[in-house]
N, C-alpha and C positions, 0 to 999 in steps of 0.2 A: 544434455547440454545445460549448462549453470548460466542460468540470466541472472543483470545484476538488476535492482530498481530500486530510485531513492523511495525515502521515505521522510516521512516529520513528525516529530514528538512533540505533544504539546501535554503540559498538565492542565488535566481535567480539575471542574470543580470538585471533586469527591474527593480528588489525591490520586486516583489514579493515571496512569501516561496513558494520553490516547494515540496510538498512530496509525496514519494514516501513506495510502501509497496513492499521489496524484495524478501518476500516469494509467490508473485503474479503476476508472469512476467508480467509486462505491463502495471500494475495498478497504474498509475501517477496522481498527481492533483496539485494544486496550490490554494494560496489565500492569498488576500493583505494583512493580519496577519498570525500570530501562529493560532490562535483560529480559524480562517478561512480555513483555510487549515487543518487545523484538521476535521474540520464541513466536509468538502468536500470531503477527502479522505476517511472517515467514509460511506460517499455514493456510492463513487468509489467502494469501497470494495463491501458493499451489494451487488450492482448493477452485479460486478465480480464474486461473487457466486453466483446468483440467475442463471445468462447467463451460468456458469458452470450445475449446476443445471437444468438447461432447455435442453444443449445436452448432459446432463448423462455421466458428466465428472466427477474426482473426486473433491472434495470440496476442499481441502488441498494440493499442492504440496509436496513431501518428501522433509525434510531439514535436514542436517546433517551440524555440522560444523569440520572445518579442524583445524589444529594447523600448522601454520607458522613462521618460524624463521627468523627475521628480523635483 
């Protein structure tokens, strides 16, 4: 089954794109493009479920979103 999860790009100070997936504390990656770091974060994540997966953690964190007034 194909989960979807966002993600966010931010450029690093070195030049490279860091991203990051927010609904998976911890799960960061990078790569010298867009397309790279996509590649890689996409493995970060497996790799993050599988490890969940292995000590019979849940797969998904709860995510709710809030409404803030700015």
């Amino acid at each position: 089954m194909a989960m979807r999860f966002p993600v966010i790009l931010t450029k690093g100070e070195d030049g490279y794109i860091v991203v990051e997936c927010p609904v998976l504390p911890g799960c960061v990656s990078q790569g010298k493009t867009r397309e790279e770091a996509l590649v890689n974060i996409r493995e970060a994540i497996e790799l993050y479920l599988e490890t969940r997966e292995v000590y019979e953690l849940p797969a998904v964190l709860e995510v709710a979103e809030v409404e803030v007034s700015v």
